[in-house]
C-alpha positions as CSV (number, residue, x, y, z in Angstrom):
1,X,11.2,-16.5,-16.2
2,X,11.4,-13.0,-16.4
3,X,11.1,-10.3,-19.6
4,X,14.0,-8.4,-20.2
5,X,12.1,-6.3,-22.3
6,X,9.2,-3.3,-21.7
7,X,6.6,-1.9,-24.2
8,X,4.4,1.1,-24.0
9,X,1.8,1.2,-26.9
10,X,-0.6,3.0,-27.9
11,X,-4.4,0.8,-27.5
12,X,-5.9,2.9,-30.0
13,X,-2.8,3.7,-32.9
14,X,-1.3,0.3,-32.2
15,X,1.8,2.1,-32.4
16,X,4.9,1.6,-29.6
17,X,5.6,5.0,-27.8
18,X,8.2,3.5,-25.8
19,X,10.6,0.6,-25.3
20,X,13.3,-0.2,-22.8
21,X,15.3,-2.7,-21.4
22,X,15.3,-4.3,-18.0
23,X,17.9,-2.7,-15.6
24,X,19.1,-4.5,-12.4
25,X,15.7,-5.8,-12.3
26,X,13.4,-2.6,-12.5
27,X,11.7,-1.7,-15.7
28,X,12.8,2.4,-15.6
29,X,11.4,4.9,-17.8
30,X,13.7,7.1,-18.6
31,X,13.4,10.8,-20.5
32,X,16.2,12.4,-22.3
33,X,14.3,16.0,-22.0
34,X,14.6,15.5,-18.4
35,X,16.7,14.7,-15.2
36,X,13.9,12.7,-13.1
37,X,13.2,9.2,-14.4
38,X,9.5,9.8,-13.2
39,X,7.3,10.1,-16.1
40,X,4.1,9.4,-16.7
41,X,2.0,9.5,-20.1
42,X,-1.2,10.5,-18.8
43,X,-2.8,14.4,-19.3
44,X,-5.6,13.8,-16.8
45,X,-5.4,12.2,-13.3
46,X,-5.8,8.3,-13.5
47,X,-7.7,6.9,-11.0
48,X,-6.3,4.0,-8.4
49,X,-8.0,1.1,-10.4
50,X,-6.2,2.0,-13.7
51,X,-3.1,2.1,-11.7
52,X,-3.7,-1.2,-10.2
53,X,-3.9,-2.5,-13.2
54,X,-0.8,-0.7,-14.8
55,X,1.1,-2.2,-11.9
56,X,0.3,-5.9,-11.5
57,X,-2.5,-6.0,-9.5
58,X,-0.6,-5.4,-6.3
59,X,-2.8,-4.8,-3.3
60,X,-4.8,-0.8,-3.1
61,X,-1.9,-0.1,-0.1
62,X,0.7,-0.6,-2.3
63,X,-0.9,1.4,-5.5
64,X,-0.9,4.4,-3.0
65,X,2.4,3.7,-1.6
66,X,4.1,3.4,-4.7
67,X,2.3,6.8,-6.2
68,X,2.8,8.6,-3.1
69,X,6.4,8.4,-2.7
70,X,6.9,8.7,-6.7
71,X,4.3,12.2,-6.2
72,X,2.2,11.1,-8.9
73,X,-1.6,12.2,-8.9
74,X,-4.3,10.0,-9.3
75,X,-8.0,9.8,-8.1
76,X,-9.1,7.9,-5.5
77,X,-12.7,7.7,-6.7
78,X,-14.5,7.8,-9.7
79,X,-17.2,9.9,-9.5
């Protein structure tokens, strides 16, 4: 069964940042201040495991594919 519903909150505040509804089957985020739907809630580089996680665990190919063609930066290594 699949949500129909998608939360952002904040780990530390408990508090939702953001909420949307499920459209034709992608989870967009969507920003009234801006026309691209790419946005990200980060002020520093995460690094590829983070976003493997933020994604579902899909294999390390897809985390840089995805990020690639989206342009969003990340770290490949923690150093």
């Amino acid at each position: 069964m699949q949500a129909n519903y998608f939360s952002i909150k904040d780990q530390s505040m408990k508090k939702i940042l953001l909420g949307r509804k499920c459209e034709g089957g992608l989870y967009l985020l969507k920003s009234s201040r801006s026309t691209s739907n790419k946005v990200t809630f980060d002020v520093i580089k995460s690094s590829l495991s983070r976003w493997h996680s933020r994604l579902g665990h899909p294999s390390p190919t897809v985390v840089c594919q995805v990020l690639s063609k989206n342009h969003i930066p990340f770290v490949s290594r923690v150093k």
